[in-house]
Structures are given as structure tokens and as C-alpha cells.
MIRO-547120 format. One record per residue: x, y, z negated of N, C-alpha, C, O in turn; residue in three letters. Coordinates in steps of 0.1 Angstrom, whole numbers, plus 5000, padded with zeros to 4 digits. Layout:
XYZXYZXYZXYZALA
...
// end
This chain:
500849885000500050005000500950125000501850134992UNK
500750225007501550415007501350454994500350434986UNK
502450514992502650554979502150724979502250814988UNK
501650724967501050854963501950984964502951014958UNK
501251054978502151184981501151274970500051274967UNK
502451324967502151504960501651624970502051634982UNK
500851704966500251774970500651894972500451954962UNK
501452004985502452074981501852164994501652115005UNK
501652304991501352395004502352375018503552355019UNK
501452385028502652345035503452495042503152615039UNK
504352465052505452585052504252665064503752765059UNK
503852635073502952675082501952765074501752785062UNK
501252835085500652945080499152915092499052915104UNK
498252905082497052845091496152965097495352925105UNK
496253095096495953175106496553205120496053285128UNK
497653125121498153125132497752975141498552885143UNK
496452975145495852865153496652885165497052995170UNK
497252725171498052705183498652795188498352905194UNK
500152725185500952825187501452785201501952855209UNK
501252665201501452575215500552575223499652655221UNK
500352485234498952405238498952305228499852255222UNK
497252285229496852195227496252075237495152055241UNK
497551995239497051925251496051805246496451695242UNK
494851835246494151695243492251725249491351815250UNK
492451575250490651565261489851535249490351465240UNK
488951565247488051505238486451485247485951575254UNK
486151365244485151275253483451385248483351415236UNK
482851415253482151505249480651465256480651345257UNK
479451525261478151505268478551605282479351705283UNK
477751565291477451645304477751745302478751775308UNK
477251835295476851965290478252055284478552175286UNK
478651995278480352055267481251975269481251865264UNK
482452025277483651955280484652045265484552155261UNK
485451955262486552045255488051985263488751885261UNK
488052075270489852135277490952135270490652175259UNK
492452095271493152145261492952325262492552375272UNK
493452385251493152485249494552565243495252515234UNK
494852675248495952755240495252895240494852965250UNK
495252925231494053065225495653175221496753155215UNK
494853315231496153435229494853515220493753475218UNK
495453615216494953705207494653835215494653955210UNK
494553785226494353945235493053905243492553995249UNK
492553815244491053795250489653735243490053645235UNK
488653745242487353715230487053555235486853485244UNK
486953565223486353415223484653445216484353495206UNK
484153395225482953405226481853265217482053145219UNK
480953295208480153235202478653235205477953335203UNK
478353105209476853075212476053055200476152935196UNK
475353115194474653065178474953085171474852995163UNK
475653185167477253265156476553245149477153195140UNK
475053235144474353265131474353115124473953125112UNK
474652995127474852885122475852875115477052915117UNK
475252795103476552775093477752785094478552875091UNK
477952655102479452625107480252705116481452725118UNK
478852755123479152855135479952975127481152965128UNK
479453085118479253175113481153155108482253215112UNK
480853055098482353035093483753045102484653135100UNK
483552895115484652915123484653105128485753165129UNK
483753155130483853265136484653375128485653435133UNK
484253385117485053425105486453415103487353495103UNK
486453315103488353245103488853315115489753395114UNK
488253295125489353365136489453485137490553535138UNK
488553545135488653705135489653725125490753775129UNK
489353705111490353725101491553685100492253725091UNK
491853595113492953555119493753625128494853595133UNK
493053725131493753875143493253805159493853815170UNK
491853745157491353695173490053805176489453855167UNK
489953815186489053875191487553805192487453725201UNK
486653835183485453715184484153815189484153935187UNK
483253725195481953825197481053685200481453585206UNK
479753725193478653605191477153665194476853775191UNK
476053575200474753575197474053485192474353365191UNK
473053525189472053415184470653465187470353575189UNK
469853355188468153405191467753475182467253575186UNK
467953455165467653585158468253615151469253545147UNK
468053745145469053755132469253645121469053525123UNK
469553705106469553645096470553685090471153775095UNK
471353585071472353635068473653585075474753655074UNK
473553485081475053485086475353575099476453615102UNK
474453605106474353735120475253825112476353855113UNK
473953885098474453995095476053985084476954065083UNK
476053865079477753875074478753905084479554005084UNK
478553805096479853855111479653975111480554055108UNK
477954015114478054205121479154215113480254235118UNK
479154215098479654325086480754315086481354405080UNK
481554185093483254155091483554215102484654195107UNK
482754305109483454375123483154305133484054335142UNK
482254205139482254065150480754145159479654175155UNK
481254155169480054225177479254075177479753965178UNK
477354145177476454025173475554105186475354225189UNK
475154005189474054025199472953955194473253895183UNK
471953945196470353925191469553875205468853965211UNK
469653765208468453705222470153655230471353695227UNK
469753575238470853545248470553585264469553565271UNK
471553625266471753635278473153665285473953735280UNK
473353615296474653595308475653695301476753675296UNK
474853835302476353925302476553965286477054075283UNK
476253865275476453855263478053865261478753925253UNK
478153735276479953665276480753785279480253875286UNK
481953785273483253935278483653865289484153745289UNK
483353935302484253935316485453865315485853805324UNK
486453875300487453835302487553735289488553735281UNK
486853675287486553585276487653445277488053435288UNK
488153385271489053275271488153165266488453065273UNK
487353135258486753055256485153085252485053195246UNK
484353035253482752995250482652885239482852765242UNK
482452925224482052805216480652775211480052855204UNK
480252645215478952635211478552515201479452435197UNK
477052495197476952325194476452265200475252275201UNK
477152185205476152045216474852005213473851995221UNK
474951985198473851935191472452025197471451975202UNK
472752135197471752245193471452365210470552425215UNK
472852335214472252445228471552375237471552265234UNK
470852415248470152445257471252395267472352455268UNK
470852255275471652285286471552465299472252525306UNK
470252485294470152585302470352725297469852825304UNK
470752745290471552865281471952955293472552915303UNK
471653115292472153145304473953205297474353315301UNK
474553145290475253245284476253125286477453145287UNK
475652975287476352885290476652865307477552805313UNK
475552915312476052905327476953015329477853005337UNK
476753105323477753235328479553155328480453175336UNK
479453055316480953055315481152935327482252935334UNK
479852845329480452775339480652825351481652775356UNK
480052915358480253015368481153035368481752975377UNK
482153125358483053215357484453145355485653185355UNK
483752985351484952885348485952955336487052995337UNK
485252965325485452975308485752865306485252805316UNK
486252805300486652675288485452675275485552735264UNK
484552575280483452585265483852455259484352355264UNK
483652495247484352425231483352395225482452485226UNK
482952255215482052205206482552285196483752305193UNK
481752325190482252405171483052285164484052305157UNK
482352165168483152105157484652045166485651995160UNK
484652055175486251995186487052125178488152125174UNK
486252225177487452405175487252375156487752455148UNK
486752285152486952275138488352205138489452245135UNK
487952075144489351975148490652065148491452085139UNK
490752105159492252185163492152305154493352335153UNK
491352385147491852465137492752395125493552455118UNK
492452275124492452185115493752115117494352075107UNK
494152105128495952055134496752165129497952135129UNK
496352295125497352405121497552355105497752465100UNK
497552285098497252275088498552145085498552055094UNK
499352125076500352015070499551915063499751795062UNK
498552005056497151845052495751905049495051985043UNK
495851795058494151805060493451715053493851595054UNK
492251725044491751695034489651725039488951825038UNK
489251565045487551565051486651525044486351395044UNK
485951595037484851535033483651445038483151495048UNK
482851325033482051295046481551215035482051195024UNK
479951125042478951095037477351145038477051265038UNK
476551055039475251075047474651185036473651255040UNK
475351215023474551285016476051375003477051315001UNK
475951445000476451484984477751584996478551634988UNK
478051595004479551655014479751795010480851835006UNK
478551885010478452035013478852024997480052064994UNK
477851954983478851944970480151924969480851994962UNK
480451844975481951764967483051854981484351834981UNK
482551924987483852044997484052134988485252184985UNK
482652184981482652284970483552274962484452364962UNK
483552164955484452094942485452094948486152194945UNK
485951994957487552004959487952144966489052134972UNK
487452234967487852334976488152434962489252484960UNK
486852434954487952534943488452484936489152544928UNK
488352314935489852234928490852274932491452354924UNK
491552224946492352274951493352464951494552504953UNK
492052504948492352684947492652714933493352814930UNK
492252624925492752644909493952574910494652624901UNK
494552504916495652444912496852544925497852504932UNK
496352674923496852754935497952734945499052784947UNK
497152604954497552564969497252644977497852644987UNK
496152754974495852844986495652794998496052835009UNK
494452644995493452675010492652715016491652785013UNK
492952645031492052695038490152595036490252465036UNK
489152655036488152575031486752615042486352735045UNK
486452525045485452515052484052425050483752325056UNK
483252515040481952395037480452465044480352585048UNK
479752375045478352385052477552535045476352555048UNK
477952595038476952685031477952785026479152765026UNK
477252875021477852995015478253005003477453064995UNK
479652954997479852874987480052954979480152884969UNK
480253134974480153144967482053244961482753314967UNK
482053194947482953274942484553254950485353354950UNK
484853154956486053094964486253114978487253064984UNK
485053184985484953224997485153355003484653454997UNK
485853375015485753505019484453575024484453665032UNK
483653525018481953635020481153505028480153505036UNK
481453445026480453375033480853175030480953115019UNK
480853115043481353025038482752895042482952775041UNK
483353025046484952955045485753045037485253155035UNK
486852995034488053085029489253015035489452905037UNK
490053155038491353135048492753145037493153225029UNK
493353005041494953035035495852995040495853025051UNK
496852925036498052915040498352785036499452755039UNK
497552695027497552575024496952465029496852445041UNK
496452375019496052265030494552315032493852405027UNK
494252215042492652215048491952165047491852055052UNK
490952215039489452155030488752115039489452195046UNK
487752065048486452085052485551945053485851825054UNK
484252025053483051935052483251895069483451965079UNK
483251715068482951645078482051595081481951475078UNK
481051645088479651615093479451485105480151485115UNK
478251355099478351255109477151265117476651175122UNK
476551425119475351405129476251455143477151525143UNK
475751405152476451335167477751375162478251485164UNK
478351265155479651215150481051375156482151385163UNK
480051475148481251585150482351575141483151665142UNK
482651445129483951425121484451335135484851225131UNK
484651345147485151235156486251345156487151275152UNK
486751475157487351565163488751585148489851635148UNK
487951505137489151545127490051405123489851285124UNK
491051465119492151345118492651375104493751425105UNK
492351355091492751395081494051305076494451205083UNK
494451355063495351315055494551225043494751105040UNK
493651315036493051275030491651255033491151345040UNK
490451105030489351135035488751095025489151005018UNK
487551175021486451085010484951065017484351165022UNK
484350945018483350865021482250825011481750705008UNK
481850995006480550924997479850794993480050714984UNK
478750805005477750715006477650695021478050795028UNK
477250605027476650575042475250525040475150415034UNK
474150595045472650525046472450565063473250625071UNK
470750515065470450625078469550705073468650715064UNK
470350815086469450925084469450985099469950905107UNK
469151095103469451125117469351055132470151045141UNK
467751005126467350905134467250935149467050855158UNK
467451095152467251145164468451145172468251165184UNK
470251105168470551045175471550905171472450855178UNK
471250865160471450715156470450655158469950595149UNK
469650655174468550585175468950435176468050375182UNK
469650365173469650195169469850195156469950075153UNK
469850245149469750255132470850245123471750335122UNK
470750145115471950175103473550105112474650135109UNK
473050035124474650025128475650105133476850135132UNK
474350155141475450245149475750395139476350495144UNK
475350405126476150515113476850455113477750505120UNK
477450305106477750225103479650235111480750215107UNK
478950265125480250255133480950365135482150375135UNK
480150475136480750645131481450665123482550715125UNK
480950595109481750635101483050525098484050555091UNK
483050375105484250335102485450415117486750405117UNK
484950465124485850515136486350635127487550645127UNK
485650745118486450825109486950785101487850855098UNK
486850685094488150625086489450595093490650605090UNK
488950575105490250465111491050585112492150585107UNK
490550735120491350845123492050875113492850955115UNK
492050825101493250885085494550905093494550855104UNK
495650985087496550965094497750825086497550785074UNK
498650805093499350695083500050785071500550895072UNK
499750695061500350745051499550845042499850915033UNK
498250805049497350925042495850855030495950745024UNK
495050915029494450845015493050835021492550915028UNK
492250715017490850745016490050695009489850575008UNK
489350795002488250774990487250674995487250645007UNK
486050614984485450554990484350544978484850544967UNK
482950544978482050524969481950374961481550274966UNK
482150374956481950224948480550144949480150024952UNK
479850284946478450214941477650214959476450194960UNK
478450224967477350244980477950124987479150134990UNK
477450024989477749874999478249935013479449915014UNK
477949975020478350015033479550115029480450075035UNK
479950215021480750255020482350195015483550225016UNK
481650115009482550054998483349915008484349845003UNK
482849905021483049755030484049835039485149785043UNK
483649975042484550025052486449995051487250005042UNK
486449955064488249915065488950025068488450115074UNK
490450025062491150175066492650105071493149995069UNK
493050195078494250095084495150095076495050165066UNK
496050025078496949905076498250025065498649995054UNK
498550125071499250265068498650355060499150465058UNK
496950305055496450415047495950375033495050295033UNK
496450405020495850385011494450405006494050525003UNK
493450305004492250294997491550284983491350174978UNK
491250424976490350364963489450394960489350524959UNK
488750344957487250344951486650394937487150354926UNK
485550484938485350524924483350564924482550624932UNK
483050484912481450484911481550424897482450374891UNK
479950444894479850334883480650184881481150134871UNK
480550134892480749984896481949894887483049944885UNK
481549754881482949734870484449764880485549814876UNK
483849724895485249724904486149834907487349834910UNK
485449924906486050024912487150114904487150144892UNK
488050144916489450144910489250274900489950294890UNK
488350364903487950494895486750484889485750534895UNK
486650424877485350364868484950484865485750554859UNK
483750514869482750614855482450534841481650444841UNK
482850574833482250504819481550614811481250724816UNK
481350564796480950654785480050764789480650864788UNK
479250774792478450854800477550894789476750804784UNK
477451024783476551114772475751234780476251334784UNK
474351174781473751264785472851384782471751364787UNK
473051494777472151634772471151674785471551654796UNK
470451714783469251784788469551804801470051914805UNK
469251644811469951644821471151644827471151594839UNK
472351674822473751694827474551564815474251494806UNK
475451584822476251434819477651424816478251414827UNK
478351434803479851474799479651214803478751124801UNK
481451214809481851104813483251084815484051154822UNK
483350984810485050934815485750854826485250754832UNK
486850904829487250844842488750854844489450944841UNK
488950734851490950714852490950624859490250524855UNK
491450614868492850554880493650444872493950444860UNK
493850324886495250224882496250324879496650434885UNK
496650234864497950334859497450434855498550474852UNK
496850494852496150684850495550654841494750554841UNK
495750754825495050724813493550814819493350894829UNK
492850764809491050804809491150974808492051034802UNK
490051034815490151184812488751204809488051124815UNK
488151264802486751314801486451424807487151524806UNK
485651434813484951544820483351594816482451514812UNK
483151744820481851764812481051854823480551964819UNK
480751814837480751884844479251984845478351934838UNK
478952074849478152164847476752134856475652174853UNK
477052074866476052054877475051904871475751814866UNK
474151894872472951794869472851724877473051744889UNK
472251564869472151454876473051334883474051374889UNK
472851214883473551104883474451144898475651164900UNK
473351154906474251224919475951244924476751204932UNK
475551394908476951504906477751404903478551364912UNK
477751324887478651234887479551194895480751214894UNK
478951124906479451114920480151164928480851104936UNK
479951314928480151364936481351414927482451364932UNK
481651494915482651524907483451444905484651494905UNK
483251274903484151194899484951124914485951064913UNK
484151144925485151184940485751224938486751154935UNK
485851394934486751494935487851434925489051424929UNK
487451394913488751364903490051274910491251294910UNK
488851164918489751084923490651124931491851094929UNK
490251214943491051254949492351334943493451324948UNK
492151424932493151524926493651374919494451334927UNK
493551324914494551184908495451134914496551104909UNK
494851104927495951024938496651124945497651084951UNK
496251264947497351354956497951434940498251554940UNK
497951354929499051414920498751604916499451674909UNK
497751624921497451764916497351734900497051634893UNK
497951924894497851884878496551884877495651924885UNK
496251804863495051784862494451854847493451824841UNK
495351934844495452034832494452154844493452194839UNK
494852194856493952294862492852234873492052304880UNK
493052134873491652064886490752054877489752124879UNK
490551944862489451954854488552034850487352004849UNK
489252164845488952284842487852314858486552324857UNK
488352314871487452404882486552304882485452344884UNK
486552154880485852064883484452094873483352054878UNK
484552144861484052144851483152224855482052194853UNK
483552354862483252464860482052504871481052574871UNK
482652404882481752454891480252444893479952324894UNK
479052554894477752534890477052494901475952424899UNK
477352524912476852454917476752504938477252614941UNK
476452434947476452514961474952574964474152504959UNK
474652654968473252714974472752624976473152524980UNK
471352654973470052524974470752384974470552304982UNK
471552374966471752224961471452204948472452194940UNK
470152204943469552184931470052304925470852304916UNK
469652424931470252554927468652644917467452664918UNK
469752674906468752774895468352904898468953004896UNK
467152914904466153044906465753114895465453234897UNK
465653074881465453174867464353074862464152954865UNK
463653164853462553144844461753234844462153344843UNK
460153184845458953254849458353224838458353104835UNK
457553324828456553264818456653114811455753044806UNK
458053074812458652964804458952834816459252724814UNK
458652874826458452784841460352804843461052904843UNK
460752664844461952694850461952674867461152594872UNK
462652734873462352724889463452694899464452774900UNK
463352594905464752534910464252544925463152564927UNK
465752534940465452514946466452414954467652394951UNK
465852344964467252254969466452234984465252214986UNK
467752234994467452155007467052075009466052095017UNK
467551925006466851785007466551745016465351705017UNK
467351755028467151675042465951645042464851685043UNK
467151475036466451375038465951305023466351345012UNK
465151185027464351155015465251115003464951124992UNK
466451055007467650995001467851114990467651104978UNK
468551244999468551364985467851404977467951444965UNK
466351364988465151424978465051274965464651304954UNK
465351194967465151094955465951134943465451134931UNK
467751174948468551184939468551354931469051374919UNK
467951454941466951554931465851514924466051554912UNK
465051464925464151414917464551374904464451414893UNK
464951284908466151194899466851314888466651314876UNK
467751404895468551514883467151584877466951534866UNK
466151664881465251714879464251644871463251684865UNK
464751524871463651434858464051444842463451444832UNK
465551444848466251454832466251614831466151634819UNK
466351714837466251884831465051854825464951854813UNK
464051804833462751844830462151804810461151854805UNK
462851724804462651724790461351674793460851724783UNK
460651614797459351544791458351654798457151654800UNK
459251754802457451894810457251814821457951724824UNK
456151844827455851864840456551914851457551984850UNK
455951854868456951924875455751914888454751854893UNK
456651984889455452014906456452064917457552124915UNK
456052034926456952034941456252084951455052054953UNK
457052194959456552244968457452154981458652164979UNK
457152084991458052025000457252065012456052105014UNK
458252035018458252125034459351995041460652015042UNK
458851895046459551785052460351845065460051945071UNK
461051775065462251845076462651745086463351655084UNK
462051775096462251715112461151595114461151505106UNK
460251595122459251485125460251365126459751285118UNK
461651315133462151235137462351165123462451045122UNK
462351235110462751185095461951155087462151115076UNK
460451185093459251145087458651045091457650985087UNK
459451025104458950905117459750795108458950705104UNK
460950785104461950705101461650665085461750545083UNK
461350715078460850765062459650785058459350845048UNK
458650745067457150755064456850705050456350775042UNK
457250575047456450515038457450555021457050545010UNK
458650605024459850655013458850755005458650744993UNK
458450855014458050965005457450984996457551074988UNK
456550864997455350824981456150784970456150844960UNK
456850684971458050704962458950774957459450754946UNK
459250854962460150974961459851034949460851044941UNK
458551084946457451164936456751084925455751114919UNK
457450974923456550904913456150974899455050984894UNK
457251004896456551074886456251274884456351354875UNK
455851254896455851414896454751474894454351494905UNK
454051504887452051584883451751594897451351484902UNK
451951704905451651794912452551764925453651714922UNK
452451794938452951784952452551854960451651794966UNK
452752004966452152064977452752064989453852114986UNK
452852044998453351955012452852075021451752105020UNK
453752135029453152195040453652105052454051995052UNK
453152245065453752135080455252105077456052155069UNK
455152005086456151935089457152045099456752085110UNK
458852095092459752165101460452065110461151965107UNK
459852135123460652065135461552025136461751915140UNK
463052155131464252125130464452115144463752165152UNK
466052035149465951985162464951885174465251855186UNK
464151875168463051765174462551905181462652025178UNK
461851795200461451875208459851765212458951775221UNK
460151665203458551645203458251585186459051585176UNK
456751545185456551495171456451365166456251335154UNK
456451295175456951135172455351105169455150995163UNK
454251195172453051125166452951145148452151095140UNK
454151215144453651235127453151385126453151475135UNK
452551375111451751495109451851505096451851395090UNK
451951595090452051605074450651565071450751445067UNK
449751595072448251555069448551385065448351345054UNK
448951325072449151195073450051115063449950995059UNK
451151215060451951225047451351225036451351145027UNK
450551355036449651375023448951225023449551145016UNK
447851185029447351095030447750945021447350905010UNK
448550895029449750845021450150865009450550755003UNK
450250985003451250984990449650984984449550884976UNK
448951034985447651014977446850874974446250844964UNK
446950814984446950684985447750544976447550434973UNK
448550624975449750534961449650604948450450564938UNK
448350734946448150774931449250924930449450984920UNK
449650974942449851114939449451224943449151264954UNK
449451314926448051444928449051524940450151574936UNK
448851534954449051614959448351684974447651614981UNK
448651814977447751884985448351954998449352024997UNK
447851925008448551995025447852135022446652175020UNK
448952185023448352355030449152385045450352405044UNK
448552405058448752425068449952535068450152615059UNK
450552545078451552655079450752785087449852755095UNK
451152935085450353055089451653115098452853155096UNK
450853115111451953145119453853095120454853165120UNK
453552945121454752855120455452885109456652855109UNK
454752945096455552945085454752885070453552875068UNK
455652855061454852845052454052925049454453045048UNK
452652895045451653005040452253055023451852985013UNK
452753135023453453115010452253225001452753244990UNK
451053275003450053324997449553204990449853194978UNK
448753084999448053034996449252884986448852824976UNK
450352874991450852834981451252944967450852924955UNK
451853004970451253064956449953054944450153024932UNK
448553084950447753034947447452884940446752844930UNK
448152854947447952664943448952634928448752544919UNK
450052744930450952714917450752834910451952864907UNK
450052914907448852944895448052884890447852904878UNK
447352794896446252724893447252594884447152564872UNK
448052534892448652454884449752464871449652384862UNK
450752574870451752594864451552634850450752734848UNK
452252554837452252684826453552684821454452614827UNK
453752734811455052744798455252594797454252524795UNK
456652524800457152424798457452324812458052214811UNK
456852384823456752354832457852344843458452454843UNK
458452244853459452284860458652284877457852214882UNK
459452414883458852394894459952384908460752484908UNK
459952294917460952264923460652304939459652244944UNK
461152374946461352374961462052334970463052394973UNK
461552184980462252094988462152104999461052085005UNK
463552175007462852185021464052305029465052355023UNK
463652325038464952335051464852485048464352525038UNK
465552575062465752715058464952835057465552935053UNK
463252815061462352845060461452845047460452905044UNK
462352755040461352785029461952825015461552815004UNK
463352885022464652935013463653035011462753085019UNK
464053074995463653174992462253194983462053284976UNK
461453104986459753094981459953044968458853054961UNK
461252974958461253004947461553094941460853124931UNK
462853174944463353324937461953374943461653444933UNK
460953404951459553524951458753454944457553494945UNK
458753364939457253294931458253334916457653394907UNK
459253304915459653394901459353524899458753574889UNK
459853584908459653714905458753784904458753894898UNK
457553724911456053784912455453734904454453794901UNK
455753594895455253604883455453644870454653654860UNK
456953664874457553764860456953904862456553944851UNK
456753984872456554094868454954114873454554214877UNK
454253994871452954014872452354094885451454184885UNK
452954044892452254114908450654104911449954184918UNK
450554014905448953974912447854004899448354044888UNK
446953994900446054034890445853894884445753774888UNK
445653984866445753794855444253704859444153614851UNK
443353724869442453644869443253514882442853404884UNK
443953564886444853494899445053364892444753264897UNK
445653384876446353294872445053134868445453014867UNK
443853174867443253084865442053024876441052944875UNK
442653094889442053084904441752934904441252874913UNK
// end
């Protein structure tokens, strides 16, 4: 087995993307070729969808790298307006002459553009070099002495979090790239640029971790999900994710979930060291002693050879565990001190809508989280069972993508077993361009069907009706109560305005007993 490298900034300087060519083909769809590429600092690189997470970030990095960037998107929002504010001309609708006449590259997401984009034909016209966001994650990612991927069908956008300001506490000064706007470790948004190694969240929807080649890799969990384009099911995840293991480089490390069977089977080659960390008696990084307070969970954990450490980490539910006691592992085996990794591990509260704290309303605590898929939504539920102390809980859910309700129909009744209350709006399309024949109505149906109190309220002009849900959580909510919001980017937000409008009594006190 490779012996445990130390963790050491490397001499390279990661704002300086390709200093060479990069001669390399990456196998791509009809639609997005990636070219080798050598990027000068005297012509714009152009972004299709800048307002996307990943999008927003890569865009970020370069500019603040001394590149010339300019982006559109169909609408505004906060990441449009973070680029506008870092100086990045933002355009709003697409069209042809969006592209600079003298543009060097077009970056888009395959996943997500239009073959008919007129902003994409402009570059093929004009014979531009168009780039997958995640191929330009890749090669940002080669400027880098170690590269360090997060990955897994669920918990990634967490555990980038954690090892990203692990990493920054133990001042390596990297560079960090996670799915969301992470907060105190970020340059405004959600990467941060350095001179060290390279953090980033490894995404397996249309296998965009195909483009990275890490040092170090950690492999949560593997289930299905993203049935829209793992249309043969749990194998072909199954095979995504062992083709990113195999990419480790030799001599490099990769984590692996204990407690997840498919994760835990994956092979790593022959030149890369493997260990495992979960509950499980096997696993080379045991969770033990596990004391749980009001939801959250102080626990022990240590490595072959490595005495036991206690950790008390701040974030809720069996999940975190998981996701923190990753991170340990990894700072164990890359020799990071562990006098300053425990401390950020400890510390950190948590990523945006990842079971994220909205306040307290008339004794109502109010939580919000994304929750894809049904898998998250179980293992929120799950943390949210233990906050919840014996109250009540009620759910506002907003299912996300027909293709995951098509796949997950019968999950969702379970999901909520013990939840009072369930208000369910339409179903968000997400990337789906038809509906698979599901309907939230039909969901409702269903979950009521197996004994749960819950109610469809239609969406009001493709949005949540967030009046009439309001309404529905007056009539339901009091003092002691927890109230949870599950659901994509549309319905960000409907817990911080249902706090606030009931702290400061917006509506009239007869509302409250509607």
C-alpha cells in the first residue's frame, strides 16, 4: 500500500491557469467539444449561464485571476448579480452578439444548454473553442500540486465545505470550489482562490467528475438518483463512479463510506491507497461512542495506528457524522495537524440550505434544506427528528424534477412517517422537458393513502403560491413546533419570509386561527 504523503502547499501558483497548452481531447456530446486549450489574458472568455452555481464560481476564479470574463443568463438572480459586482459584464436574455468578436473560448453546461443557443451557434460560426464547465473545472484543476474531489450521490456540497475550511485552518491556502455559496471561507460567493491545494466538489450528474484526476478522492455514498440520464439504473452510477476512482492519481488516496455497500466495494488501483470510515465494525475509521444532545452528536474516531480523537461537531444528524468523520479521515491520512483541522471541523455550521437555520417564530423553529432527492430528504428528516425534541413538525415540500418522482414515487410516503403535517406543492421541473405522466396531486394521494396528514396546493403562476401556503401554516403551527422547507431554488427563501412575517405580525391575529 503508498505510504501517507504530507500535506504541503505546493510551489505553483493556481491563478496562473495554463501556462502551457493543454493538449488533451475529452470525449464530450454532439453539441460541446473540448479542444486542447491555451488561455492568454488578452482575449474574453465567454460564459453561457454565468448565473449557475458552478458556473458563477469558475467565472469568479478567472477573473480574479487577471482573465478577461463576460457572461449571460436567461435571468437575473444572486449569482448574475455577485459576477456583475466583481466587475464581469452580465448580460440578461441570450443572444449571438452576447459573444466578444474576439472571444478565445465559450464556456457552457452540456447538461443544461440548448443545442440551439444562439450564443452557441455564434461560436460555432465564428469557430470559438466551446468548453463544458466541468472539462474548464478539470484543467483549472491541473494548475494545482494536489488536487483533493469530493464525490457521492449525496452529503458532497457538505463535506467540500468541511475539508475546504479544514484545509484553510491548517493554513495551506486553498483553492476551493463547492456547489453553493459557502460562506465565511469564500471570496463572495462560492469559491475561494489560492495558492494551495485544490478543493472541489465532484459532481456525478452526466459524469462531470470524468474531467478530474485527483490526489485525493472521497466517495461518500453511491445510490440512484438522476434517473434522467442514468436511464439503466443503479449500474450504470455504479460505473461512473468506479471510472472516478480509477482516475486517482498513483500514489494518491481514496476515502470511501463504510456504511454504503456500493461505495464500500469500489476498486482503486493498484498505486492508490484505500480507507474506509462509517459506523461499520470494519472500517478502517470507526465512529464509536456516539452522545447525543438535542439532535447533534459529540463522537470518537481514529485510523490504523492513529490514537482515538473526539469530535463535537456543530451540524445535526447521523448524516453530518458522515460527512465530518470523511473529513477527519482525510486530514489523518494527508497528515494535516489535527490540533487545527478539529477545531474548523468542529466549528463549521453548516452550507446554505443544507438543513440550514432560518430563526425562531413565536417559539416555531424554522429550518430550510434543498433535498434533491428522496435519499436527502430521508436523512433530513432523520437530523430534524432529533432537533425536533418530541414537537411537531410540518413540511412544506416542493419535489424536484418529475424524472425523480417517476423513479421515487412510492419512497415519498415513507420519507414523512413521522411528520404531523405535509404541504406538497407542483412538482419543479428542474431539467425535465416532459413529465413522465407524474403529478404532485398523485403524490399527495399516495402519501395520504399510507396515513399522512397532508395537502397539494397548486403553484400560482409557475411558483409556489406562497399566500396560500402561508395560510395553511397558520392554521397548523404553534409554540414548540418545528417547521421545515424541502425543495429546489424556487422555494429558497419561503422559510426566512414565513419567519419574518410571523415575528413581526404582518397579517391580521384572526389569520392565525383561519
Amino acid at each position: 500500500m503508498p505510504e501517507r504523503g504530507v500535506m504541503k502547499a505546493p510551489k505553483g501558483h493556481c491563478t496562473k491557469w495554463w501556462p502551457a497548452p493543454v493538449n488533451r481531447e475529452f470525449a464530450m456530446n454532439s453539441t460541446v467539444i473540448t479542444p486542447g486549450v491555451h488561455l492568454d489574458q488578452s482575449r474574453p472568455i465567454h460564459f453561457v449561464g454565468i448565473g449557475g452555481c458552478s458556473m458563477s464560481g469558475l467565472a469568479l476564479m478567472l477573473h480574479h485571476g487577471g482573465h478577461i470574463v463576460t457572461g449571460s443568463d436567461r435571468v437575473s438572480g444572486p449569482n448574475t448579480e455577485t459576477v456583475a459586482t466583481a466587475g464581469i459584464t452580465v448580460t440578461i436574455g441570450h443572444r449571438a452578439d452576447n459573444v466578444p468578436q474576439d472571444a478565445q473560448l465559450v464556456v457552457v453546461t452540456s447538461a443544461a444548454v440548448d443545442p440551439g443557443n444562439p450564443e452557441l451557434a455564434r461560436a460555432r460560426e465564428t469557430d470559438v473553442s466551446v468548453v463544458d464547465r466541468a472539462a474548464l473545472l478539470g484543467m483549472m484543476s491541473e494548475a494545482a500540486e494536489q488536487r483533493i474531489a469530493i464525490a457521492g450521490t449525496s452529503g458532497k456540497t457538505t463535506t467540500t465545505s468541511l475539508v475546504g475550511r479544514m484545509i484553510l485552518a491548517c493554513e495551506l491556502d486553498p483553492t476551493i470550489a463547492v456547489g453553493t455559496r459557502a460562506g465565511d471561507f469564500t471570496d463572495g460567493g462560492n469559491f475561494r482562490l489560492g495558492e494551495g491545494p485544490f478543493v472541489t466538489e465532484a459532481c456525478e450528474y452526466h459524469e462531470a467528475f470524468r474531467f478530474l484526476e485527483p490526489d485525493a478522492a472521497v466517495v461518500l455514498n453511491v445510490y440512484h438518483d438522476h434517473g434522467d440520464f442514468f436511464t439503466e439504473g443503479i449500474r450504470t452510477i455504479e460505473e461512473a463512479f468506479a471510472r472516478f476512482v480509477a482516475r486517482t492519481r498513483p500514489g494518491g488516496l481514496v476515502v470511501v463510506g463504510a456504511d454504503c455497500p456500493r461505495a464500500r466495494l469500489l476498486e482503486v488501483p493498484a498505486a492508490v491507497r484505500r480507507v474506509s470510515v462509517g459506523f461499520a465494525a470494519d472500517a478502517d475509521y470507526r465512529i464509536g461512542d456516539v452522545v447525543w444532545k438535542a439532535g447533534r452528536a459529540s463522537f470518537s474516531i481514529g485510523g490504523p495506528g492513529r490514537r482515538r480523537v473526539r469530535l463535537d461537531p456543530a451540524l445535526p444528524g447521523r448524516h453530518n457524522i458522515l460527512n465530518v468523520a470523511a473529513a477527519f479521515a482525510l486530514a489523518s491520512e494527508l497528515d494535516l495537524p489535527l490540533e487545527k483541522a478539529v477545531p474548523a471541523l468542529n466549528g463549521f455550521t453548516g452550507a446554505p440550505r443544507r438543513l440550514e437555520y432560518q430563526g425562531n417564530a413565536d417559539g416555531i423553529a424554522v429550518w430550510d434544506d434543498l433535498a434533491c432527492s428522496t435519499g436527502e430528504a430521508t436523512a433530513t428528516m432523520e437530523a430534524v427528528r432529533g432537533l425536533a425534541q418530541g414537537g411537531r413538525i410540518t413540511v412544506v415540500l416542493r419535489p424536484n424534477s418529475f424524472s425523480r418522482v417517476r423513479d421515487n414515487f412510492a419512497e415519498y410516503a415513507g420519507v414523512f412517517t413521522t411528520t404531523e403535517h405535509v404541504i406538497v406543492t407542483d412538482i419543479f421541473p428542474g431539467r425535465d422537458t416532459e413529465t413522465f405522466g407524474q403529478h404532485a396531486r398523485d403524490l399527495v394521494a399516495n402519501m395520504a393513502a399510507k396515513g399522512r396528514d397532508v395537502v397539494y396546493v397548486p403553484d400560482l403562476n409557475g411558483r409556489p403560491d406562497r399566500e396560500r401556503i402561508f395560510d395553511l401554516l397558520n392554521a397548523r403551527l404553534e409554540s414548540g413546533d418545528i417547521l421545515v422547507t424541502l425543495g429546489p431554488v424556487d422555494l429558497a427563501g419561503l422559510a426566512a419570509d414565513y419567519r419574518q412575517r410571523r415575528t413581526s405580525r404582518w397579517w391580521n391575529e384572526e389569520d392565525f386561527t383561519a
